[in-house]
N, C-alpha and C positions, 0 to 999 in steps of 0.2 A: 504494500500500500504506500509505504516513504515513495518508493523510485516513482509513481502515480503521481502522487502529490508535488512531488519539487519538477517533475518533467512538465507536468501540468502547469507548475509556476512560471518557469521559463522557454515554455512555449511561446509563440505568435500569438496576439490575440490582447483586445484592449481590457478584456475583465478579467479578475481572477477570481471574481467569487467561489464558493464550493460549488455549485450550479455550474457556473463553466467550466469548471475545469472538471467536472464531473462526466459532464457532456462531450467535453475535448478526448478527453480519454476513457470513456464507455466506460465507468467507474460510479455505478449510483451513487448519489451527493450523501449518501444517511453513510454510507462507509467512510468517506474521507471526515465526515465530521466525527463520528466514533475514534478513527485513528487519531485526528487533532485533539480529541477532548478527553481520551480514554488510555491514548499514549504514558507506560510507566518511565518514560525517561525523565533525567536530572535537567529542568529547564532551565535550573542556575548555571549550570557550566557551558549555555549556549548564548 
């Protein structure tokens, strides 16, 4: 889901909503917000 989401970011394209990037890369939008909001990493050290 990460390589989705940052490929997604750095794609072409004027929005980056979870919507479009959802759509950009055939990735229902309820997954990449699960992965953004549900993610156990250390968000201090980034």
């Amino acid at each position: 889901m990460a390589l989705a989401y940052v490929e997604g970011l750095v794609r072409p394209g004027s929005h980056k909503t979870l919507s479009d990037i959802g759509k950009r890369m055939d990735v229902h939008e309820d997954r990449i917000r699960r992965f953004i909001t549900q993610s156990p990493w250390n968000h201090d050290a980034l």
